[in-house]
N, C-alpha and C positions, 0 to 999 in steps of 0.2 A: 884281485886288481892291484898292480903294480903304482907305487907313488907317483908316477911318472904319469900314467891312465887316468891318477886322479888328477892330475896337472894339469892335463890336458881336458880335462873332463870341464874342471871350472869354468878352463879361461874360453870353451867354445862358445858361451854365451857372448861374451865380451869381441869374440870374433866375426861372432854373427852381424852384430849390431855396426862393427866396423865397417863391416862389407857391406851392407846393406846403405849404411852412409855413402859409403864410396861410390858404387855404383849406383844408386841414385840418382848422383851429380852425373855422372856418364850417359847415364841415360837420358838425364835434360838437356843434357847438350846435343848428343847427339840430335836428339825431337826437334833442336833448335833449326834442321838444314832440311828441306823440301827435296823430295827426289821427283818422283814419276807423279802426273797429275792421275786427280782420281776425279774422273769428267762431271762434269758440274758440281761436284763436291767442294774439292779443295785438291790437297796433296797430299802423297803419300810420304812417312819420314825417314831420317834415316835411321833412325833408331829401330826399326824394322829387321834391320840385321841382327838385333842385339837378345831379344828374347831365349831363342835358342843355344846360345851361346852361355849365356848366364845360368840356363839351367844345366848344362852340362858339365858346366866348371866348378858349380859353384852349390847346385842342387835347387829343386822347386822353390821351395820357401824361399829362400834368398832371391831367386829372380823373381819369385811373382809380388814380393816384397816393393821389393826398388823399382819395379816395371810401375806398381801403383801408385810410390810415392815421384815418384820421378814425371810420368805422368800429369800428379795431381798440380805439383809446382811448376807446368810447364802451360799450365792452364792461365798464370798469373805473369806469366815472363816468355816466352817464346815461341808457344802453340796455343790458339785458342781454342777449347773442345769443338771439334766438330758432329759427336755423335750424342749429343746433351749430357757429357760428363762420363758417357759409357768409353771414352776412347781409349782405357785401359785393358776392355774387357778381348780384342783380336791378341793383343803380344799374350796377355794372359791364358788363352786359351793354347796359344803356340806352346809355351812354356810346361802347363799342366799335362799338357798330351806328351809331350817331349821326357817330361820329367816320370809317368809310369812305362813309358817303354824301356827307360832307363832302369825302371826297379822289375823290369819283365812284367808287369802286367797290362795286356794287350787289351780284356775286351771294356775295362773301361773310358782308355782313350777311343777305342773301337767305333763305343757304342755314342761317345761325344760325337766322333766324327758323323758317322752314318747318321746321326738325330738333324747333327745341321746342315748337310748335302738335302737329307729329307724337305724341312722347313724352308730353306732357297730355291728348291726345285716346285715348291707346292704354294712358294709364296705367290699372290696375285699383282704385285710389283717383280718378283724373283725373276731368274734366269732357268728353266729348263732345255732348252733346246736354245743353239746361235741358228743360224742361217744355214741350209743344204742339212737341216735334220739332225745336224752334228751336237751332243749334247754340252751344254755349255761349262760342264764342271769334269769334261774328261782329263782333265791332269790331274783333278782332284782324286777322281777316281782312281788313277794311277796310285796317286800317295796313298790313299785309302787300303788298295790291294798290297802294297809295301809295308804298310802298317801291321797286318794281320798276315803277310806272311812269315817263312821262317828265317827271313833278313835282318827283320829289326831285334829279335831279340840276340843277335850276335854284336848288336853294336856295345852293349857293355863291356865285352868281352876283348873286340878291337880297339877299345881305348884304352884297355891296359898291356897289350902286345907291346914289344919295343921294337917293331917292325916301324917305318916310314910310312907306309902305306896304310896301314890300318887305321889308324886316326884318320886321315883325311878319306877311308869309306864310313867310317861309322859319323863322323859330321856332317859328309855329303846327304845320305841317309834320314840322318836326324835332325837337319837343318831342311830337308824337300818336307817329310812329314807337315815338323813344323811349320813351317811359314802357306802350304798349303791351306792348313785347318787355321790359320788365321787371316787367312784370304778369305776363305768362303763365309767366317765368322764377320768378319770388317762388310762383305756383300752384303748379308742379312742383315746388318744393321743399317748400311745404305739404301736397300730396298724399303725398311719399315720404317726411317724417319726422315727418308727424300721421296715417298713416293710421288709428289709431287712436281718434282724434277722429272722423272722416268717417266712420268703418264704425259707430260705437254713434251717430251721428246720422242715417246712411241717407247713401250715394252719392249719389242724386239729389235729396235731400232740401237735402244741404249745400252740394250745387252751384248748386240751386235758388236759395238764398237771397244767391248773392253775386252769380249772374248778373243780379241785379235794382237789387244796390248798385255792381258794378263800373264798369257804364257813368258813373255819378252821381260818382264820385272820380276815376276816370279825365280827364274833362273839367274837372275842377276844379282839378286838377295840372296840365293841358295849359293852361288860360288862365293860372294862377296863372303857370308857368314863361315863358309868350309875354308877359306883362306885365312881368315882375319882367327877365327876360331882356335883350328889348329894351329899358328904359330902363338898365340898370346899360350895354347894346351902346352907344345915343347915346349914354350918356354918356361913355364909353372913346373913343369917336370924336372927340368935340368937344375932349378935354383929353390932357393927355401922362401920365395914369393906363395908358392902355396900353402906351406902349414901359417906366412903370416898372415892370409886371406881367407886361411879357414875354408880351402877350396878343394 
Protein backbone atom coordinates (compact mmCIF):
# COMPACT_ATOMS: atom_id res chain seq x y z
CA UNK A 1 0.00 0.00 0.00
CA UNK A 2 1.28 3.27 -1.33
CA UNK A 3 1.56 6.52 1.14
CA UNK A 4 -0.73 8.08 -0.78
CA UNK A 5 -3.57 4.83 -0.17
CA UNK A 6 -2.79 5.28 3.29
CA UNK A 7 -3.82 9.09 2.90
CA UNK A 8 -6.65 8.43 1.53
CA UNK A 9 -7.49 5.63 3.63
CA UNK A 10 -7.52 7.98 6.95
CA UNK A 11 -9.13 10.87 5.77
CA UNK A 12 -12.23 8.56 4.14
CA UNK A 13 -13.74 8.54 7.57
CA UNK A 14 -13.55 12.21 7.86
CA UNK A 15 -15.26 12.32 4.36
CA UNK A 16 -17.90 10.13 5.18
CA UNK A 17 -19.00 12.15 8.18
CA UNK A 18 -18.79 15.38 5.90
CA UNK A 19 -21.06 14.03 3.34
CA UNK A 20 -23.36 12.64 5.37
CA UNK A 21 -23.61 16.32 7.27
CA UNK A 22 -24.11 17.80 3.92
CA UNK A 23 -26.63 15.89 2.55
CA UNK A 24 -28.55 15.53 5.43
CA UNK A 25 -29.32 19.27 5.35
CA UNK A 26 -30.31 18.53 1.35
CA UNK A 27 -32.34 16.22 2.34
CA UNK A 28 -34.32 18.39 4.87
CA UNK A 29 -34.75 20.72 2.68
CA UNK A 30 -35.71 19.21 0.04
CA UNK A 31 -38.81 17.17 2.61
CA UNK A 32 -39.44 20.88 3.23
CA UNK A 33 -41.63 21.13 -0.40
CA UNK A 34 -45.07 19.00 -0.94
CA UNK A 35 -45.36 17.44 -4.28
CA UNK A 36 -48.23 14.90 -5.39
CA UNK A 37 -51.04 14.49 -2.67
CA UNK A 38 -51.05 11.08 -1.12
CA UNK A 39 -55.18 10.82 -0.69
CA UNK A 40 -56.33 11.13 2.69
CA UNK A 41 -52.83 10.82 4.04
CA UNK A 42 -51.01 13.90 3.36
CA UNK A 43 -48.15 14.52 0.69
CA UNK A 44 -45.73 13.15 -1.03
CA UNK A 45 -42.05 15.04 -0.81
CA UNK A 46 -39.71 16.24 -2.75
CA UNK A 47 -37.09 14.54 -1.37
CA UNK A 48 -38.48 11.55 -3.00
CA UNK A 49 -36.25 12.12 -5.87
CA UNK A 50 -33.18 12.08 -3.79
CA UNK A 51 -32.82 8.42 -2.34
CA UNK A 52 -31.52 6.98 -5.34
CA UNK A 53 -29.46 9.45 -6.33
CA UNK A 54 -27.43 9.45 -3.00
CA UNK A 55 -26.94 5.93 -3.33
CA UNK A 56 -25.51 5.88 -6.53
CA UNK A 57 -23.12 8.92 -6.09
CA UNK A 58 -22.33 8.45 -2.98
CA UNK A 59 -22.87 4.68 -1.81
CA UNK A 60 -25.76 2.93 0.69
CA UNK A 61 -24.32 3.92 3.93
CA UNK A 62 -24.05 7.55 3.09
CA UNK A 63 -27.66 7.81 1.73
CA UNK A 64 -29.27 5.69 4.11
CA UNK A 65 -27.30 7.61 6.72
CA UNK A 66 -28.53 11.25 5.73
CA UNK A 67 -32.07 9.77 4.32
CA UNK A 68 -32.35 8.90 8.40
CA UNK A 69 -31.02 11.76 9.73
CA UNK A 70 -32.46 14.23 7.51
CA UNK A 71 -35.58 12.57 8.02
CA UNK A 72 -35.52 12.58 11.74
CA UNK A 73 -34.89 16.59 11.83
CA UNK A 74 -37.53 17.33 9.52
CA UNK A 75 -39.90 15.78 11.92
CA UNK A 76 -39.09 19.00 14.34
CA UNK A 77 -38.91 21.67 11.48
CA UNK A 78 -40.62 21.11 8.17
CA UNK A 79 -42.51 17.62 7.90
CA UNK A 80 -44.30 16.24 10.53
CA UNK A 81 -44.12 12.18 10.53
CA UNK A 82 -46.81 10.84 8.89
CA UNK A 83 -46.24 7.16 9.32
CA UNK A 84 -45.56 7.18 13.29
CA UNK A 85 -41.86 8.00 12.79
CA UNK A 86 -41.43 5.02 10.16
CA UNK A 87 -41.22 7.77 7.40
CA UNK A 88 -37.69 7.01 6.81
CA UNK A 89 -38.24 3.62 6.20
CA UNK A 90 -39.90 3.88 1.82
CA UNK A 91 -36.35 6.31 0.66
CA UNK A 92 -34.55 3.75 2.86
CA UNK A 93 -35.69 0.73 1.31
CA UNK A 94 -35.34 2.64 -2.32
CA UNK A 95 -31.70 3.09 -1.36
CA UNK A 96 -30.84 -0.50 0.03
CA UNK A 97 -32.24 -2.14 -3.10
CA UNK A 98 -30.58 0.46 -5.40
CA UNK A 99 -27.40 0.16 -3.48
CA UNK A 100 -26.88 -4.17 -4.01
CA UNK A 101 -27.83 -4.11 -7.56
CA UNK A 102 -24.96 -1.64 -7.60
CA UNK A 103 -22.69 -4.34 -5.93
CA UNK A 104 -24.53 -6.92 -8.43
CA UNK A 105 -26.37 -8.71 -5.89
CA UNK A 106 -29.83 -9.21 -7.24
CA UNK A 107 -31.70 -11.82 -5.04
CA UNK A 108 -31.49 -9.87 -2.02
CA UNK A 109 -33.02 -6.68 -3.30
CA UNK A 110 -35.06 -9.48 -5.14
CA UNK A 111 -36.28 -11.03 -2.41
CA UNK A 112 -37.14 -7.37 -0.41
CA UNK A 113 -38.90 -6.62 -3.31
CA UNK A 114 -41.20 -9.82 -3.89
CA UNK A 115 -41.75 -9.98 0.19
CA UNK A 116 -43.50 -6.60 0.02
CA UNK A 117 -45.58 -6.87 -3.49
CA UNK A 118 -46.44 -10.12 -1.33
CA UNK A 119 -47.72 -8.39 2.00
CA UNK A 120 -49.63 -5.21 -0.08
CA UNK A 121 -51.31 -7.72 -2.29
CA UNK A 122 -52.40 -9.98 0.80
CA UNK A 123 -52.88 -7.11 3.08
CA UNK A 124 -56.78 -6.78 4.20
CA UNK A 125 -56.61 -2.82 3.87
CA UNK A 126 -53.81 -3.68 0.62
CA UNK A 127 -54.33 -3.14 -2.99
CA UNK A 128 -54.40 -6.45 -5.10
CA UNK A 129 -56.34 -5.90 -7.96
CA UNK A 130 -57.67 -1.90 -9.28
CA UNK A 131 -60.93 -2.05 -11.24
CA UNK A 132 -61.40 -4.38 -14.80
CA UNK A 133 -59.14 -7.09 -12.83
CA UNK A 134 -56.15 -5.13 -13.63
CA UNK A 135 -53.61 -5.81 -10.96
CA UNK A 136 -52.81 -2.93 -8.88
CA UNK A 137 -48.90 -3.19 -8.54
CA UNK A 138 -48.34 -3.98 -12.38
CA UNK A 139 -45.64 -1.23 -12.82
CA UNK A 140 -44.33 -2.61 -9.77
CA UNK A 141 -44.05 -5.62 -11.38
CA UNK A 142 -42.49 -4.38 -14.30
CA UNK A 143 -39.63 -2.94 -11.98
CA UNK A 144 -39.60 -6.20 -10.18
CA UNK A 145 -38.95 -8.09 -13.73
CA UNK A 146 -35.99 -5.37 -14.44
CA UNK A 147 -34.58 -5.96 -11.21
CA UNK A 148 -33.84 -9.71 -11.89
CA UNK A 149 -33.18 -9.39 -15.27
CA UNK A 150 -30.03 -9.15 -17.01
CA UNK A 151 -30.47 -5.11 -17.29
CA UNK A 152 -29.57 -4.15 -13.93
CA UNK A 153 -26.58 -5.72 -13.44
CA UNK A 154 -24.94 -3.68 -16.51
CA UNK A 155 -25.80 -0.47 -14.73
CA UNK A 156 -22.45 -0.46 -12.82
CA UNK A 157 -20.86 -1.02 -15.76
CA UNK A 158 -22.75 2.05 -17.63
CA UNK A 159 -21.80 4.43 -15.17
CA UNK A 160 -18.43 4.12 -15.77
CA UNK A 161 -18.53 4.21 -19.81
CA UNK A 162 -17.56 7.66 -20.97
CA UNK A 163 -20.38 7.43 -23.48
CA UNK A 164 -23.38 10.32 -22.85
CA UNK A 165 -25.68 7.89 -23.00
CA UNK A 166 -24.88 5.38 -20.47
CA UNK A 167 -25.37 7.20 -17.33
CA UNK A 168 -28.61 8.48 -18.14
CA UNK A 169 -29.78 4.39 -18.88
CA UNK A 170 -28.16 2.97 -15.82
CA UNK A 171 -30.04 6.12 -13.58
CA UNK A 172 -33.19 5.75 -15.77
CA UNK A 173 -32.91 1.91 -14.63
CA UNK A 174 -31.92 2.47 -11.07
CA UNK A 175 -33.95 5.35 -10.27
CA UNK A 176 -37.63 3.17 -11.80
CA UNK A 177 -36.22 0.09 -9.44
CA UNK A 178 -35.86 2.47 -6.87
CA UNK A 179 -38.42 4.61 -6.36
CA UNK A 180 -40.88 1.59 -7.40
CA UNK A 181 -40.00 -0.59 -4.22
CA UNK A 182 -40.46 2.61 -2.25
CA UNK A 183 -43.81 3.20 -3.53
CA UNK A 184 -45.12 -0.17 -2.74
CA UNK A 185 -43.11 0.14 0.75
CA UNK A 186 -44.76 3.81 1.56
CA UNK A 187 -48.50 1.62 0.31
CA UNK A 188 -47.88 -1.01 3.08
CA UNK A 189 -47.40 1.37 5.57
CA UNK A 190 -50.46 3.52 4.36
CA UNK A 191 -52.53 0.37 4.42
CA UNK A 192 -51.44 -0.80 7.95
CA UNK A 193 -51.57 2.59 9.93
CA UNK A 194 -54.56 4.49 7.88
CA UNK A 195 -56.61 1.46 7.60
CA UNK A 196 -59.11 3.47 8.76
CA UNK A 197 -59.12 6.08 6.17
CA UNK A 198 -59.44 3.04 3.37
CA UNK A 199 -62.27 1.02 5.21
CA UNK A 200 -64.88 4.52 5.50
CA UNK A 201 -63.64 5.18 1.76
CA UNK A 202 -64.17 1.54 0.49
CA UNK A 203 -60.97 -0.88 -0.28
CA UNK A 204 -61.46 -0.75 -3.79
CA UNK A 205 -62.66 2.42 -3.98
CA UNK A 206 -59.29 4.02 -2.45
CA UNK A 207 -57.11 1.70 -4.31
CA UNK A 208 -58.96 2.58 -7.29
CA UNK A 209 -58.20 6.13 -7.16
CA UNK A 210 -54.27 6.02 -6.59
CA UNK A 211 -53.86 3.26 -9.04
CA UNK A 212 -54.66 5.90 -11.76
CA UNK A 213 -52.28 8.63 -10.09
CA UNK A 214 -49.48 6.36 -9.21
CA UNK A 215 -48.08 5.52 -12.52
CA UNK A 216 -48.18 9.66 -13.37
CA UNK A 217 -45.74 10.50 -10.11
CA UNK A 218 -44.02 7.63 -10.40
CA UNK A 219 -42.42 8.60 -13.88
CA UNK A 220 -42.05 11.92 -12.73
CA UNK A 221 -39.68 11.10 -9.99
CA UNK A 222 -37.95 8.63 -12.22
CA UNK A 223 -37.12 11.31 -14.95
CA UNK A 224 -36.84 14.19 -12.39
CA UNK A 225 -34.12 11.85 -10.48
CA UNK A 226 -32.39 10.50 -14.03
CA UNK A 227 -31.92 14.27 -15.03
CA UNK A 228 -31.14 15.95 -11.81
CA UNK A 229 -28.88 12.60 -11.00
CA UNK A 230 -26.86 12.44 -14.05
CA UNK A 231 -25.94 16.05 -14.33
CA UNK A 232 -24.83 16.65 -10.47
CA UNK A 233 -22.86 12.34 -11.81
CA UNK A 234 -20.91 14.53 -14.99
CA UNK A 235 -20.36 16.89 -13.10
CA UNK A 236 -18.47 14.97 -10.01
CA UNK A 237 -16.67 13.41 -12.90
CA UNK A 238 -15.31 16.32 -14.68
CA UNK A 239 -14.05 18.23 -11.46
CA UNK A 240 -12.46 17.09 -8.05
CA UNK A 241 -15.97 17.66 -6.26
CA UNK A 242 -16.01 13.99 -5.92
CA UNK A 243 -12.68 12.80 -4.23
CA UNK A 244 -13.81 16.10 -1.78
CA UNK A 245 -17.16 14.26 -1.26
CA UNK A 246 -15.86 11.02 -0.93
CA UNK A 247 -18.33 10.16 -3.78
Amino acid sequence: MTDRDRASRRLRGPKAIMSVAALSAVYLVFRAFPTFPMIGVGAFRASDILPSILCILFGPFVAVTSILIGTLLSFFSVAPPLFLGLDFLPATVNATIVGAVLKKKRMVPAGIFLSLIFLLSSHPYGAAFARGGVPFLWLHLIAFLLLVSPVSPRCPEWLKEPSHTSPFAAFAVLTFIGTMAQHVTGSLLTASLYSGVIAKQGVLAYWSVVFYLYPVERLVIVAASTFIGVAVFKAMRRTTLRDVLNA
